[in-house]
C-alpha positions in Angstrom: 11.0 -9.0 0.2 10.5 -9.4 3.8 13.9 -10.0 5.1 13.3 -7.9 7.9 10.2 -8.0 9.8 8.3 -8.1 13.1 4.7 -7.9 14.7 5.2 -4.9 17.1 7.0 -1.2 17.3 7.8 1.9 19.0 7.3 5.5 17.3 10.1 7.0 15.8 8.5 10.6 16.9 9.0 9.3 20.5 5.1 8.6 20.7 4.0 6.0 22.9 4.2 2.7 21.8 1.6 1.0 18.9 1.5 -2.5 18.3 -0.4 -4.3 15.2 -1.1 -7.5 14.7 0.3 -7.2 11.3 3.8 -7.7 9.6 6.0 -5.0 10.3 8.8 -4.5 7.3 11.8 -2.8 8.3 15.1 -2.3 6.7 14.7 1.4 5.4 17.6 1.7 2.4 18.3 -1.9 2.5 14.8 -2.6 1.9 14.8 0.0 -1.7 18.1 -1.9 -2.5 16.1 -5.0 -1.9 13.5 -4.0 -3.8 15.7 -2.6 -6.8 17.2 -5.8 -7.0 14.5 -8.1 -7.2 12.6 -5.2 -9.9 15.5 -5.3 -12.3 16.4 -8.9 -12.1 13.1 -10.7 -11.0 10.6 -8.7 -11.9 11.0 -7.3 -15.4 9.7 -3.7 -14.0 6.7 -4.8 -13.1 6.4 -3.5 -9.6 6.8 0.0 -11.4 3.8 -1.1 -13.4 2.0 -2.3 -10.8 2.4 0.4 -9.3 1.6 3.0 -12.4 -1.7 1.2 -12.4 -2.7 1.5 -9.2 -2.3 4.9 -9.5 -4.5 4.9 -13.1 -6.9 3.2 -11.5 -7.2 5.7 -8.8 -8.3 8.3 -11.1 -6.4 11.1 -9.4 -6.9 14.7 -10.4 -4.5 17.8 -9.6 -5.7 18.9 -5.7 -7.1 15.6 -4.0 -6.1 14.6 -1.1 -4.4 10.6 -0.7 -3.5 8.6 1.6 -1.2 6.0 1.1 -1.8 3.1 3.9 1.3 0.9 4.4 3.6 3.0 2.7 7.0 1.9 3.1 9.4 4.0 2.4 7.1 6.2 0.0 7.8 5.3 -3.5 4.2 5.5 -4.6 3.0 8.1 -2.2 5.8 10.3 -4.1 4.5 9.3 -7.5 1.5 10.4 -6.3 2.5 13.8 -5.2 3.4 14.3 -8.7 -0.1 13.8 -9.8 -1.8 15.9 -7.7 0.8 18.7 -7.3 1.2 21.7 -5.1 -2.9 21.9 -4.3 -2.8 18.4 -3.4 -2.5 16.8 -0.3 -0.2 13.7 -0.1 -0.3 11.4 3.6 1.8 8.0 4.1 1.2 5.9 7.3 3.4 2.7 7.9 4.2 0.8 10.9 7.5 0.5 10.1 9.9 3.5 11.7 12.9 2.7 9.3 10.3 2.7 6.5 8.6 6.1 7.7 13.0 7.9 8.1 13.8 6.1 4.8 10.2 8.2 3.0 11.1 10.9 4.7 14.7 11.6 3.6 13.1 10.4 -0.2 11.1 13.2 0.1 13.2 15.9 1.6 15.3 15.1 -1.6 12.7 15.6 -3.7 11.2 18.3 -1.9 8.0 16.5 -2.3 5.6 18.0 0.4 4.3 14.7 1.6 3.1 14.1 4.8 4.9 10.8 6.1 4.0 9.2 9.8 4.3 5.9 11.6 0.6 4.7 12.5 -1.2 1.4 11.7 -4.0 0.8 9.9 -6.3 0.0 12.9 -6.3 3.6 13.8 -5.2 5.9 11.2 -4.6 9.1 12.7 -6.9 11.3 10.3 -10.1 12.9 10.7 -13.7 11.8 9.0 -13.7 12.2 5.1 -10.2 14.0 5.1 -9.3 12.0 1.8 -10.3 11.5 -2.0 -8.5 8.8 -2.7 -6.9 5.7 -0.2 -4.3 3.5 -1.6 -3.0 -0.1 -0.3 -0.5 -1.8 -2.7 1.5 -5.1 -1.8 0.9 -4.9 1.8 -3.1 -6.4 2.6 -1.8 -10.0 2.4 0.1 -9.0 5.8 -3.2 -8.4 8.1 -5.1 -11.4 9.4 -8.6 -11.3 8.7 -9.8 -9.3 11.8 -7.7 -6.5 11.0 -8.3 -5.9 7.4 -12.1 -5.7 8.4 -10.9 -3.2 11.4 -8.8 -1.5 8.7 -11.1 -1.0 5.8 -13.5 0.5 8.1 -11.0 3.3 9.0 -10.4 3.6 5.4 -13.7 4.2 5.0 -13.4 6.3 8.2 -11.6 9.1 6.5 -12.5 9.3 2.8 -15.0 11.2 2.0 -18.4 10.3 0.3 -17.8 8.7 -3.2 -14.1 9.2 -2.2 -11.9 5.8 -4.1 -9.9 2.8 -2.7 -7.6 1.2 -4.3 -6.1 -2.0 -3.8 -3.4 -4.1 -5.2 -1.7 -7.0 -3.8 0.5 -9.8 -5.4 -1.4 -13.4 -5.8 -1.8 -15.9 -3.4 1.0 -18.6 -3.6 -0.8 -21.4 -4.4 -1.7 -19.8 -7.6 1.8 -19.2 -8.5 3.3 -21.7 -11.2 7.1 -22.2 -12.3 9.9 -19.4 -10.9 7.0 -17.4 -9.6 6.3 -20.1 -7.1 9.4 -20.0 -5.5 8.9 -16.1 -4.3 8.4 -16.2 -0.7 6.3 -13.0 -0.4 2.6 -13.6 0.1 -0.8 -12.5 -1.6 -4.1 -11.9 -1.5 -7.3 -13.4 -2.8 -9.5 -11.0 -5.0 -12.3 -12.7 -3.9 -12.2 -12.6 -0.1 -11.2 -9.0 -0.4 -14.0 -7.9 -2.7 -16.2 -9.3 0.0 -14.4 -7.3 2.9 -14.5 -4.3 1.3 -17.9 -4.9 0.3 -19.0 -5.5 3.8 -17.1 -2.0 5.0 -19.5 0.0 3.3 -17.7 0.2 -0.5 -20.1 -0.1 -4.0 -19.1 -0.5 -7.5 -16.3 -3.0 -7.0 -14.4 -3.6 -10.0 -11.1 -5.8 -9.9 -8.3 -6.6 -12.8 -5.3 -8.8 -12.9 -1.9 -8.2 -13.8 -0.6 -11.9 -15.1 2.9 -13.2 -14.7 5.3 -12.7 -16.9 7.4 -15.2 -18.4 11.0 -16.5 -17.3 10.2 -14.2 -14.6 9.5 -14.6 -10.9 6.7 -12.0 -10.6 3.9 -13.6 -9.2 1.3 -12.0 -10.6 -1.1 -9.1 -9.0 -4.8 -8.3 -8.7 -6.2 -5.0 -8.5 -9.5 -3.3 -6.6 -11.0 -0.4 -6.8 -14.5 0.8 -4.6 -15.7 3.6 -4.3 -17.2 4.3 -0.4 -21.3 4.8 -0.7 
């Protein structure tokens, strides 16, 4: 799912340029279409479960305020407006400007109020404790080290005390066994992140895994939740 990508971008508001050191997805439309394809025919819908239990997990109640970091073009963060209707507060940040135009127009169609803007996670463009809940799904195994410490302390940056993060990424590939092994995509280790997000200030760490399912290419998933002290 990372047909098109790169390491650096401009602002699609005309702001002056950002650069990360992480993977950039592009592709906008062609990236849902993508995505579609490799959910009906790969995946068995399990992205849409993956991505139902991410926001389980986050324990979401109607009015909090979320921030979905990595966004793409905003399926989740939309789910997520759902949940917390019209006295929430729904934010999506992504590097990607195609992603950002693609959530964008998703939401104008929905009329979903959600607030969607290019930044990376290095510097999210919030204020101290402005959320309740932070989500990260599919897109941690994209950072190098460095910057998911440098990220996870700006998540930690703007929730606010005993506020949640929740993370999902697929597994790391040399876990993977029979078609799953063949997806190019890469993963995380529950492990090494626990111990990140432990070391950005997070308690009560609690992780899960979503297995692979068979005769399909889903690789498998693993979930964490913190919550910041």
């Amino acid at each position: 799912m990372h047909s098109h990508a790169r390491h650096r971008h401009s602002s699609a508001d005309g702001a002056a340029t950002k650069e990360t050191k992480g993977l950039v997805l592009s592709g906008g439309w062609r990236y849902d279409l993508m995505e579609w394809y490799h959910e009906t025919f790969s995946f068995r819908g399990k992205l849409w479960e993956l991505r139902q239990r991410t926001v389980s997990l986050a324990c979401l109640e109607v009015g909090d305020a979320v921030l979905d970091v990595g966004c793409g073009t905003g399926t989740l963060a939309l789910e997520v407006a759902r949940r917390v209707g019209s006295t929430g507060r729904v934010a999506g940040v992504d590097p990607g400007a195609e992603q950002i135009a693609r959530a964008r127009k998703k939401a104008t169609r929905q009329r979903a109020p959600v607030e969607f803007q290019v930044g990376v996670i290095e510097q999210l463009p919030f204020p101290d404790q402005a959320f309740d809940a932070v989500l990260s799904t599919l897109m941690m195994h994209h950072l190098p080290a460095p910057l998911k410490r440098q990220g996870l302390a700006e998540i930690a940056r703007v929730l606010k005390p005993r506020g949640r993060l929740v993370i999902a990424d697929f597994t790391r590939k040399q876990e993977r066994v029979s078609r799953a092994a063949r997806f190019h995509a890469g993963g995380s280790s529950l492990q090494e992140l626990a111990s990140l997000v432990s070391a950005a200030g997070f308690s009560e760490l609690e992780t899960e895994e979503m297995r692979p399912v068979r005769f399909s290419a889903f690789p498998g998933a693993g979930f964490l939740r913190a919550f910041k002290c």
